[in-house]
C-alpha positions as CSV (number, residue, x, y, z in Angstrom):
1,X,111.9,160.6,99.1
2,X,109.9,159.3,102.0
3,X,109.8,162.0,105.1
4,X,110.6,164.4,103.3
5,X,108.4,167.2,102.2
6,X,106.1,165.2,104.1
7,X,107.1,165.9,107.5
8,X,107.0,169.7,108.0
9,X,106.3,169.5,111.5
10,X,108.6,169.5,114.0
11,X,108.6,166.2,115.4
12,X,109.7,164.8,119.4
13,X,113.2,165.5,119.7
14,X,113.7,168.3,117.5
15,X,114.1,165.7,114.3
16,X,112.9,167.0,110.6
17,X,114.7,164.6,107.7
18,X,117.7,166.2,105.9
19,X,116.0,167.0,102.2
20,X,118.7,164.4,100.0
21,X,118.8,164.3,96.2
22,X,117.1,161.2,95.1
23,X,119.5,158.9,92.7
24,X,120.3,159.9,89.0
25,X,121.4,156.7,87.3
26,X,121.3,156.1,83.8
27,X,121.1,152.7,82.3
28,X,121.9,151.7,78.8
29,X,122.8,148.4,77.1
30,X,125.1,148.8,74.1
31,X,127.3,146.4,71.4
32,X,130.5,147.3,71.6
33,X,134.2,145.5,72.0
34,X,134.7,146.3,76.4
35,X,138.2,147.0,75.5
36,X,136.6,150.0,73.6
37,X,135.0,151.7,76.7
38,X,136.3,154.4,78.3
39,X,135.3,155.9,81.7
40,X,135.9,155.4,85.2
41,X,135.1,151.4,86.1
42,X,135.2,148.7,84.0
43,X,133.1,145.8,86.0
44,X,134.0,142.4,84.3
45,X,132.0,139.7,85.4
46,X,133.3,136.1,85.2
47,X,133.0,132.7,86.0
48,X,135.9,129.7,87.0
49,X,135.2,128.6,83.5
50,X,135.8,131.7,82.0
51,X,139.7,131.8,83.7
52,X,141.0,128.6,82.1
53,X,144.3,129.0,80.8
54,X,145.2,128.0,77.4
55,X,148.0,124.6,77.9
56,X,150.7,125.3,78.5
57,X,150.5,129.0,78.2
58,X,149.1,132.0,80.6
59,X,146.6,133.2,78.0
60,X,142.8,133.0,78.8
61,X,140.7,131.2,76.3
62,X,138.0,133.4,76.8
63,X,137.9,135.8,73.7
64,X,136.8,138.6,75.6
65,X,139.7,138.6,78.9
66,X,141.9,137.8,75.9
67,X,141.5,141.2,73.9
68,X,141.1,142.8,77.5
69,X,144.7,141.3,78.7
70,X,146.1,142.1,75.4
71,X,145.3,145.7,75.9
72,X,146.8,145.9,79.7
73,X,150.2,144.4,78.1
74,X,149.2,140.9,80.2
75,X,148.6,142.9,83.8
76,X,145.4,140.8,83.9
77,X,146.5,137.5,83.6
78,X,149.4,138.7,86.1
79,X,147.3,139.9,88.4
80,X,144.5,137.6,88.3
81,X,147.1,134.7,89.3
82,X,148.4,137.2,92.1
83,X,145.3,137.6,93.7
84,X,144.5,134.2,93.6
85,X,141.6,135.1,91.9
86,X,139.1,132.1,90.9
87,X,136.1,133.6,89.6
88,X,134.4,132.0,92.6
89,X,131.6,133.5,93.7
90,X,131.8,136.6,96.0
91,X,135.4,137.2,94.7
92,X,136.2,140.5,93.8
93,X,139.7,142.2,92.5
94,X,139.9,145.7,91.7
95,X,143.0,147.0,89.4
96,X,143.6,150.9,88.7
97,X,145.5,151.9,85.4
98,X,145.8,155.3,83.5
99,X,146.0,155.8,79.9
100,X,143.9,152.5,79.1
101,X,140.5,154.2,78.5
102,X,139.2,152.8,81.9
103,X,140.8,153.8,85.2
104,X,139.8,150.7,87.1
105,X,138.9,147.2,86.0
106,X,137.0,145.1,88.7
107,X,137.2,141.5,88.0
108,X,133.7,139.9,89.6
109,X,133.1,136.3,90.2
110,X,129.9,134.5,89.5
111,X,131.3,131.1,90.8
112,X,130.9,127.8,88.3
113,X,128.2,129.0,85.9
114,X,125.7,132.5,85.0
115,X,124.0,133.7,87.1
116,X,120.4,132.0,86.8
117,X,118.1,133.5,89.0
118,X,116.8,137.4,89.7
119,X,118.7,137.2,93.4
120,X,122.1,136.5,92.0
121,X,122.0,139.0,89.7
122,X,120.7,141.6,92.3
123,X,123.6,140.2,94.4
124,X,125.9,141.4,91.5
125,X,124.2,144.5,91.0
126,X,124.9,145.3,94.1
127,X,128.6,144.7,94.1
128,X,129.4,146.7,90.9
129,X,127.9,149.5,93.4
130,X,130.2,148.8,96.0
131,X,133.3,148.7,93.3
132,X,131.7,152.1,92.3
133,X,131.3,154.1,95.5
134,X,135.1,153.1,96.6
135,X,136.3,154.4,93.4
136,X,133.9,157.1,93.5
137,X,132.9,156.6,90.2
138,X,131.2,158.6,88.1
139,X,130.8,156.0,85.0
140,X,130.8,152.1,85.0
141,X,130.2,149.5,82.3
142,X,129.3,146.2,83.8
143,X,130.6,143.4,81.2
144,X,129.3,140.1,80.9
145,X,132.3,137.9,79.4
146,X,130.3,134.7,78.8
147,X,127.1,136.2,77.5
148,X,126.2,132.4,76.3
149,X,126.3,131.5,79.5
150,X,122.7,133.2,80.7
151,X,119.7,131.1,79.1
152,X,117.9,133.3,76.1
153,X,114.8,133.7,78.0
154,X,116.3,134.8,81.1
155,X,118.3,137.3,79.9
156,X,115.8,140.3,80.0
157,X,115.5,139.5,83.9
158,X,118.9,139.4,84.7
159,X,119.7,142.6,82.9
160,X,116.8,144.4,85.3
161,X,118.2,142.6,88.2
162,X,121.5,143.3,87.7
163,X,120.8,147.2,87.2
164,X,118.4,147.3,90.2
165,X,121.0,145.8,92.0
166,X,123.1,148.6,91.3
167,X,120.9,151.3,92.4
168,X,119.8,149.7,95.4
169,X,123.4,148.9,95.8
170,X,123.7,153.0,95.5
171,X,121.4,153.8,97.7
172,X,122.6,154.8,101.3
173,X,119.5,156.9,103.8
174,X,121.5,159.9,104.9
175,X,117.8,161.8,105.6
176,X,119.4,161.7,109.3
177,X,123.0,162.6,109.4
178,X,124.5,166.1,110.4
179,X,126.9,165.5,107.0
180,X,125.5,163.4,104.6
181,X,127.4,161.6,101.6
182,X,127.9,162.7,97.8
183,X,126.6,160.1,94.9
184,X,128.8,160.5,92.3
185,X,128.2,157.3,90.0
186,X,125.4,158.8,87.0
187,X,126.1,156.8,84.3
188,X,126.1,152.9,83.8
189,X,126.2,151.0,80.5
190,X,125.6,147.5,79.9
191,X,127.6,144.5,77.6
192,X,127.0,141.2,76.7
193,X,123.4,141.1,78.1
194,X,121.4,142.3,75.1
195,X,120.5,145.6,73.4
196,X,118.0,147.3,71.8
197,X,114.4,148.6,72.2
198,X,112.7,145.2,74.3
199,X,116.0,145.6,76.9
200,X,115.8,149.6,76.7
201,X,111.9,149.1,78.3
202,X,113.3,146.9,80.6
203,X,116.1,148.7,82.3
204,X,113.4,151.3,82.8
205,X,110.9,149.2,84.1
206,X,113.7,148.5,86.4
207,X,114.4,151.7,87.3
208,X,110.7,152.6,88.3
209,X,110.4,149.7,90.4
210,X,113.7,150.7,92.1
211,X,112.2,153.9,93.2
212,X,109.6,152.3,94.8
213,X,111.7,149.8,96.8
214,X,113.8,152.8,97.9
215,X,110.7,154.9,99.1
216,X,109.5,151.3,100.6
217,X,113.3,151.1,102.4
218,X,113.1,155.2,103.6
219,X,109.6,154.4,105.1
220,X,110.4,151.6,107.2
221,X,113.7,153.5,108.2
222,X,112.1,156.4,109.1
223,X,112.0,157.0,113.1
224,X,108.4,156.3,115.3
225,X,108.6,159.9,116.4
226,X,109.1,160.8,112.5
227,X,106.7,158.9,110.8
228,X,103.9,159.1,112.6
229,X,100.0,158.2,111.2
230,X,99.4,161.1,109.9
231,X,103.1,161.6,108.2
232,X,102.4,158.4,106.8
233,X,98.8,159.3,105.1
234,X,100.7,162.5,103.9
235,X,103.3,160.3,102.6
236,X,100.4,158.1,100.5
237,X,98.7,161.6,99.7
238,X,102.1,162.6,97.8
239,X,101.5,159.6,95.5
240,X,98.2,160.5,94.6
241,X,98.8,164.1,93.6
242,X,102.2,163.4,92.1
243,X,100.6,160.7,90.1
244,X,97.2,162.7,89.8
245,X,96.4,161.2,86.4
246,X,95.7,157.5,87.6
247,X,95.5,158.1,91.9
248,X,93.1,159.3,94.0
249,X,93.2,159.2,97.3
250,X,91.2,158.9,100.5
251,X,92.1,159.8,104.1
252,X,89.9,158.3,106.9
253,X,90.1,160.1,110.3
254,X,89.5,158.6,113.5
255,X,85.8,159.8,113.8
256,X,85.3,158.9,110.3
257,X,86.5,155.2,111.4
258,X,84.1,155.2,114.3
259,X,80.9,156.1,111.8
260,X,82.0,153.0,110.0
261,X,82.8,150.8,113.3
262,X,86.5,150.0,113.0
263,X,86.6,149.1,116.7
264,X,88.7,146.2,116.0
265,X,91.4,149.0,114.9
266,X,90.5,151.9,117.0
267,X,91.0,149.8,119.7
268,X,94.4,149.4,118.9
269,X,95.0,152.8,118.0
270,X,93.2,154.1,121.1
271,X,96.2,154.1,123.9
272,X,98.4,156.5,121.1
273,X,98.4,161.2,121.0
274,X,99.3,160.2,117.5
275,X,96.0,160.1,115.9
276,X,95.3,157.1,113.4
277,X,94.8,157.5,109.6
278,X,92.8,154.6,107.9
279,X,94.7,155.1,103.8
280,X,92.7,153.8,100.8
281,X,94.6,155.0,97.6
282,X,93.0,154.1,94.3
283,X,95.0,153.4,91.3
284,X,92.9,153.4,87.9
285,X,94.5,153.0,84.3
286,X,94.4,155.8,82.0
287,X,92.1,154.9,79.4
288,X,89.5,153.5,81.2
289,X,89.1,149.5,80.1
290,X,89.0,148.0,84.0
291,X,89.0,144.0,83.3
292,X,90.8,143.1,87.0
293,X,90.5,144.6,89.9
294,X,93.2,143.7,92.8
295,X,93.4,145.5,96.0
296,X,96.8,145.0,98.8
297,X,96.4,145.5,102.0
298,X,99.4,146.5,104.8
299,X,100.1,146.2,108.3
300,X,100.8,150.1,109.1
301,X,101.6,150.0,112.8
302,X,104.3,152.7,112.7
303,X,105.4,151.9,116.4
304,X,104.3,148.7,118.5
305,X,105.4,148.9,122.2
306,X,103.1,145.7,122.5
307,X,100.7,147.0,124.7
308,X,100.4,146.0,128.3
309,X,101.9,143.1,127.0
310,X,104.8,145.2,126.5
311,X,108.0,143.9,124.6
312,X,110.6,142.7,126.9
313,X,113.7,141.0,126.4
314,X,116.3,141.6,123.5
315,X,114.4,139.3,121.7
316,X,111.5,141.1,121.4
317,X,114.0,143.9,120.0
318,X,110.9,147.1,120.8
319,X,114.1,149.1,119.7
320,X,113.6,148.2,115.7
321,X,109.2,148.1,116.5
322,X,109.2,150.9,113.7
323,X,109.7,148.3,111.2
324,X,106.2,147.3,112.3
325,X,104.7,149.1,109.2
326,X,106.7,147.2,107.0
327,X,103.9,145.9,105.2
328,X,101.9,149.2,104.1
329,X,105.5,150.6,103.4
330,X,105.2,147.9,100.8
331,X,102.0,148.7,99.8
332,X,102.9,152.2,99.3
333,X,106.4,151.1,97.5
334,X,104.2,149.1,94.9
335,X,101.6,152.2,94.5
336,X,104.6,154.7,94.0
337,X,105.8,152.3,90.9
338,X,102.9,151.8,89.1
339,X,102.2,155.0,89.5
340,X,105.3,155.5,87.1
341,X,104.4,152.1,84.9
342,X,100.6,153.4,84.8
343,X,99.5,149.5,83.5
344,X,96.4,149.2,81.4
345,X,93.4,146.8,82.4
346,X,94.1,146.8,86.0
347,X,92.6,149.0,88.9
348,X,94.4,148.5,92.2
349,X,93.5,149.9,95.9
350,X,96.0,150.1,98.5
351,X,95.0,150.0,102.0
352,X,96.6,151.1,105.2
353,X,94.9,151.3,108.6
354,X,98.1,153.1,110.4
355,X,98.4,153.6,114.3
356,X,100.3,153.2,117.1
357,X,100.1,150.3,119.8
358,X,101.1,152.2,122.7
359,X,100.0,152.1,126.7
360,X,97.8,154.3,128.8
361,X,95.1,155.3,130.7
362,X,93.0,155.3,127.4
363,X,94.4,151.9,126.0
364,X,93.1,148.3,125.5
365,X,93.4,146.3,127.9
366,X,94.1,142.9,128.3
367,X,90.5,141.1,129.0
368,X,88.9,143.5,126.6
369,X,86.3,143.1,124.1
370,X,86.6,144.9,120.0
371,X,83.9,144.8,117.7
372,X,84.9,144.6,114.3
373,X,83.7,146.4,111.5
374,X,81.5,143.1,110.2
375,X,80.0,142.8,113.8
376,X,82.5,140.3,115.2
377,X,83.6,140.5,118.3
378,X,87.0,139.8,119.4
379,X,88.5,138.5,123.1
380,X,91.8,140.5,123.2
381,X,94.3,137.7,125.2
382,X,97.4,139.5,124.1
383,X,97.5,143.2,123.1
384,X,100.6,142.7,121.5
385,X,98.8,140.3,118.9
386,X,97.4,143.9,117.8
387,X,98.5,143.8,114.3
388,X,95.7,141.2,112.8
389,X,92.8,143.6,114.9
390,X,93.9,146.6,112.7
391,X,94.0,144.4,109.5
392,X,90.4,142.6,110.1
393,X,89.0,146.1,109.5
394,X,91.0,146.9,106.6
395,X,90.1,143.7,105.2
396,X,86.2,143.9,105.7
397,X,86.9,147.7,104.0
398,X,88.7,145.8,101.4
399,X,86.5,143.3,100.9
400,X,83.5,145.7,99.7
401,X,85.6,147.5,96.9
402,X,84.5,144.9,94.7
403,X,87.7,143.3,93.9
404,X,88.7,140.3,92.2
405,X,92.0,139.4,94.3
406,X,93.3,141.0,97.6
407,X,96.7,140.0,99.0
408,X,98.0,141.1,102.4
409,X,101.5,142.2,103.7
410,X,102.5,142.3,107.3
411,X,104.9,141.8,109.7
412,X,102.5,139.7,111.4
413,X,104.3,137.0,113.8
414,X,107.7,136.0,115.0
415,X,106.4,132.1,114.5
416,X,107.2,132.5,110.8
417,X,110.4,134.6,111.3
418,X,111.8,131.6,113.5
419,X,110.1,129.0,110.8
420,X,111.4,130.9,107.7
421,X,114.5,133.0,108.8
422,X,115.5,136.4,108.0
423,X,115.3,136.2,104.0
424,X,112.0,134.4,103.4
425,X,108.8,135.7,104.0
426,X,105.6,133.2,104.6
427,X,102.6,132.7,102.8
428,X,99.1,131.4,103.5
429,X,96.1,130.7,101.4
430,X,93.7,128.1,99.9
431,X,94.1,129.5,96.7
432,X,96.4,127.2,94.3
433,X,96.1,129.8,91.4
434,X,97.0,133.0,93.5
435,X,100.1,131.3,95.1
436,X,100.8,130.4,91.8
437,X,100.7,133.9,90.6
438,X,102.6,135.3,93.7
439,X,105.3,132.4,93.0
440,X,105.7,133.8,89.5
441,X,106.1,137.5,90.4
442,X,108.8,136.8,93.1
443,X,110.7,134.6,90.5
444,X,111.1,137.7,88.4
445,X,111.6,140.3,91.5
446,X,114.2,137.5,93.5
447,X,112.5,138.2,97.0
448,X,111.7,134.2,98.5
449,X,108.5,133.2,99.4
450,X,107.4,129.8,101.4
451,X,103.9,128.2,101.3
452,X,102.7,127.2,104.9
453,X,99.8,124.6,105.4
454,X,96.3,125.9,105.8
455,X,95.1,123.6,109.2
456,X,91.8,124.1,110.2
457,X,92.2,122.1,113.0
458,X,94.4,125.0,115.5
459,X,91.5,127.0,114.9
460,X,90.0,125.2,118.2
461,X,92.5,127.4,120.4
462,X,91.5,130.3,119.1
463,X,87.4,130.0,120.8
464,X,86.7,132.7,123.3
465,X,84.3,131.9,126.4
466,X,82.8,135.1,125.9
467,X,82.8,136.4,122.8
468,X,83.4,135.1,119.0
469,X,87.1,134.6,119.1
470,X,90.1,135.0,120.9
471,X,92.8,136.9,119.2
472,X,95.9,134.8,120.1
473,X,96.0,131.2,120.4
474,X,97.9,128.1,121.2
475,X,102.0,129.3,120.8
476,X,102.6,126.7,118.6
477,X,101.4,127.1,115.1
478,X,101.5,130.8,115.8
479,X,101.5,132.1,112.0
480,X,98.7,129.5,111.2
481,X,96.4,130.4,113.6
482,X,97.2,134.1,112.7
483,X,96.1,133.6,109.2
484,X,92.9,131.5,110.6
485,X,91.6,134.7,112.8
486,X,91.5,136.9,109.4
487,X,89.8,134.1,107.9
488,X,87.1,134.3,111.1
489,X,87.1,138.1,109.5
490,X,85.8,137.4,106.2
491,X,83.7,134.4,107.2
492,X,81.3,137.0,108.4
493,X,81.7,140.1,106.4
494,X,77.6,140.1,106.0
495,X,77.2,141.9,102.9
496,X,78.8,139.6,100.3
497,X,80.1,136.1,102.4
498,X,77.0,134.2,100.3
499,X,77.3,136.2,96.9
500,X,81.2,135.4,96.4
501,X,84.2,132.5,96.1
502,X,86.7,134.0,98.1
503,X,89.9,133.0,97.6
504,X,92.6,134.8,100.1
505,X,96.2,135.4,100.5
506,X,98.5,136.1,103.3
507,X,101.9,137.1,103.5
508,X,104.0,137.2,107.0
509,X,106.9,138.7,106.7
510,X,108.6,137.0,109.8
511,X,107.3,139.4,112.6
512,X,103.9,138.6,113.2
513,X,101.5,136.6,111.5
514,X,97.7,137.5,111.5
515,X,96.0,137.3,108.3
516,X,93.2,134.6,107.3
517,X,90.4,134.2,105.3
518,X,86.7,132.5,104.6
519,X,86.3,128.6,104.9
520,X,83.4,128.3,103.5
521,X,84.6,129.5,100.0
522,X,87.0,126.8,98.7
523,X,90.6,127.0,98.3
524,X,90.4,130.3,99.5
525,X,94.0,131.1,101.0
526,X,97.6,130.4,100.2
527,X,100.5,131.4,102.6
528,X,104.3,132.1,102.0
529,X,107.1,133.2,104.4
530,X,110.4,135.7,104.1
531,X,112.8,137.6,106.3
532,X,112.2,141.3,107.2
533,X,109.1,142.2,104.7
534,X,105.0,142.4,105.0
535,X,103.3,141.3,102.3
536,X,99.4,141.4,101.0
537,X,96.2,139.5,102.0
538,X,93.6,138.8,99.0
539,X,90.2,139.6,99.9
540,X,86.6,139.3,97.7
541,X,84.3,140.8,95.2
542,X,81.2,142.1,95.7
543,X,79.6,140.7,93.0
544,X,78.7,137.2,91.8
545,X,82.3,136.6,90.3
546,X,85.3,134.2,91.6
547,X,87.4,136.2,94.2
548,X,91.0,135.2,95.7
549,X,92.8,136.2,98.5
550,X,96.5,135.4,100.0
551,X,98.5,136.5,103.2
552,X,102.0,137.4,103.5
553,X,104.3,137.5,106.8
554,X,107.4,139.6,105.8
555,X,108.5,139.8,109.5
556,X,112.0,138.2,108.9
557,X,113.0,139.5,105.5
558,X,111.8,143.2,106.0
559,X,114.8,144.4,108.2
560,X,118.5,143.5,107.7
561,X,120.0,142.8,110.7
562,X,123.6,142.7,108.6
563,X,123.2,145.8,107.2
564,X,120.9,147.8,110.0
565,X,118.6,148.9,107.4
566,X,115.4,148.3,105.6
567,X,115.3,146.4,102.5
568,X,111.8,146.9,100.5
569,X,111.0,143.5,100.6
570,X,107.6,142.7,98.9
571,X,107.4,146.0,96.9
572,X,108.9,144.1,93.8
573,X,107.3,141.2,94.0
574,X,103.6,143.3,94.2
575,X,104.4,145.5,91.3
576,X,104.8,142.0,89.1
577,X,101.8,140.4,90.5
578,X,100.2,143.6,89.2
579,X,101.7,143.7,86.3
580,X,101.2,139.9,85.3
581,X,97.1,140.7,86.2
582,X,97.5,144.0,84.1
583,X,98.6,141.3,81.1
């Protein structure tokens, strides 16, 4: 669990994280008769169709809530009609009985038809755990009464969903409380969506994924005076050694940054006593047999004040600025995974450059010049525009790993939080086939993605009087222009811009948008937008082959405001993008 063993030290405040017992839930889908079950919660999931009445009588015509009713002597028909229960989606009614084989029977509605997407049955997922953890359950079965209902080929994904929905569902952050509470719900079988050894992969697939949105979730949670740079290159260093057999990792200190010129992000990191950690982990199949290789990059500021230009307002909401490193906790979500999944054919680097924006005596300056990594130098005309500065250097590092593909995660701008919302992150690139592949991985994860417009054009309030660029420009367009200032980045990494066709990747997450890439290589970016996440850039190869890139701003869907928490947003949708590559 993230800031755990991690964070020995005694941080400001007196804080260490409470050491919790990670989540124990077994999934298996089984063929038998639901009336046959026996255990604590009996989840029965239904649709309006699925509660018509045979005429003239009060028996369901559903085969499945008939042999159910039958068995409670007609309680469920009773109380079904009671309750004014519909099967309309987000209804819920929860009976308790003794002697029946079940002690509770939770009637779930799914509305006029299946569910048909990953989201919905995530959504369901997640309220068979709330059914649960009221009942304090120890065993559930989660029953599909219409199993026709869910199209052939969808099936596999909405069994996943539906049992990541329940962990995730399950999963409360109590690393902070003085009393924290007891999980008692271990076992959960599944009916009417499949069985056998195709959905038995599946379910665990599910299950290692879940673990990584969870560590994703506890990253982002954890407080500024917690997870500090270092904790977090700790936190990346526990993946490589746990997963030892396909990570390596690499740990970049602050003079090690300056002997490669990462003023761009030193000069961010600069105003901070928490010392920054560039974080390069390496993930290489077993076996050998490379034939793709993919890096993602994340925004890792772990507090942004905002500088001299300091966040003011409750707008600005500097309370929550922790989330800032949403998009390397989804990096490091993804990386904890695969490190689980271990998929053959693809290598994968995951890059952090973590600091602090903070002010002092020591700190950039409004006015102030950076030199990037790749020699360019950067006007800096808002210090609170500092998240693309720290991911220009971790893009030009990127860049010369000799990968095929490199997306980027950040919580980059609030232009694409107020474009997108609070549930759909942005994405920018040139790339037709990489937003293509993105739009198929979040289909099977459920997290929502929008495509935003490439325009040169805004790139003229971006010139600088004095040096290369500015690092902010006009307000409006503000996730555009972003995107454009990381594509200045590559245009002039030195070493490769003339041997490559770099096609790039951004995703904004709703905070902040500043990821970009090279116009000169054609349809080199693609860029989608969702609530409260950070998601990858793509960045290019080395040698002579095709490269792609996209940009992600997860700003809006990374944080919930509903539910005060984290969500995990983009850690999913990476793991299939790798996954798809890996196939």
């Amino acid at each position: 669990m993230a800031c755990t063993a991690a964070a020995v030290t005694t941080a400001l405040g007196l804080t260490k994280p409470n050491a919790v017992e990670p989540l124990q839930v077994t999934f298996a889908a089984i063929d038998i008769q639901p009336s046959d079950w026996k255990g604590d919660v009996l989840a029965v999931l239904v649709t309006e169709k699925d509660l018509l009445r045979s005429p003239g009588s009060s028996t369901f015509e559903n085969a499945v809530l008939q042999r159910l009713d039958s068995q409670l002597v007609g309680l469920l028909s009773e109380a079904s009609a009671e309750e004014d229960f519909a099967g309309r989606s987000g209804q819920s009614v929860v009976l308790r009985f003794q002697g029946k084989g079940f002690k509770r029977l939770g009637l779930i509605g799914l509305g006029r038809d299946a569910p048909s997407t990953a989201t919905a049955c995530r959504n369901i997922g997640e309220s068979v755990a709330s059914i649960a953890k009221s009942a304090r359950a120890g065993s559930a079965a989660v029953v599909l009464v219409s199993p026709g209902g869910i199209q052939e080929e969808f099936k596999l994904n909405a069994t996943a969903a539906i049992a990541s929905g329940i962990v995730l569902g399950l999963h409360e952050d109590n690393r902070y409380r003085s009393e924290s509470k007891k999980m008692h719900l271990k076992q959960v079988v599944l009916i009417g969506l499949g069985y056998g050894p195709e959905v038995d992969q599946k379910l665990k697939l599910a299950d290692h994924i879940s673990s990584g949105v969870i560590f994703g979730k506890d990253l982002v949670n954890s407080p500024a005076n917690v997870l500090t740079p270092v904790v977090l290159a700790e936190e990346a260093s526990n993946i490589a050694s746990t997963y030892s057999d396909v990570f390596t990792a690499t740990i970049l200190d602050e003079e090690r940054c300056r002997e490669l010129k990462m003023g761009s992000y030193l000069g961010v990191a600069a105003a901070s006593a928490n010392p920054p950690r560039f974080i390069h982990l390496c993930y290489k199949p077993p076996g050998g047999n490379i034939k793709r290789k993919l890096a993602i990059v994340g925004k890792g500021l772990t507090f942004d004040s905002g500088g001299y230009n300091i966040k003011v307002g409750p707008i600005c909401t500097i309370e929550l600025m922790k989330w800032d490193m949403g998009g390397s906790a989804a990096v490091f979500g993804a990386a904890k995974a695969l490190g689980q999944i271990k998929p053959p054919g693809v290598e994968v680097h995951f890059i952090v450059a973590a600091c602090e924006n903070m002010i002092s005596g020591t700190g950039m300056r409004p006015g102030d010049i950076v030199t990037a990594s790749n020699g360019k130098t950067i006007e800096v005309n808002n210090t609170d525009a500092e998240g693309r500065l720290t991911l220009a250097d971790a893009l030009v590092y990127a860049c010369k790993q000799g990968v095929d593909k490199i997306v980027d995660l950040a919580t980059l701008t609030d232009a694409c939080r107020v474009a997108l919302g609070p549930s759909i992150a942005g994405i920018l690139t040139q790339s037709d086939e990489l937003h293509e592949e993105v739009t198929a991985a979040s289909e099977v994860s459920g997290e929502k993605f929008w495509r935003l417009p490439f325009e040169e054009s805004y790139w003229e309030s971006m010139k600088s009087s004095v040096a290369d660029m500015l690092n902010t420009g006009a307000p409006q367009g503000g996730a555009i222009t972003a995107a454009l200032f990381l594509k200045q980045v590559f245009m002039c990494v030195k070493t490769f811009s003339l041997l490559c066709s770099l096609a790039y990747l951004h995703f904004d997450y709703g905070m902040k948008v500043e990821h970009c890439a090279a116009a000169t290589w054609p349809r080199a970016f693609n860029f989608s937008m969702r609530e409260n996440s950070h998601m990858p850039h793509v960045c290019c190869s080395l040698s002579m082959r095709r490269f792609i890139g996209c940009t992600s701003n997860i700003a809006g869907p990374v944080w919930s405001h509903k539910k005060r928490s984290a969500t995990g947003f983009g850690v999913a949708t990476m793991v299939e993008w790798v996954l798809k590559n890996s196939s």
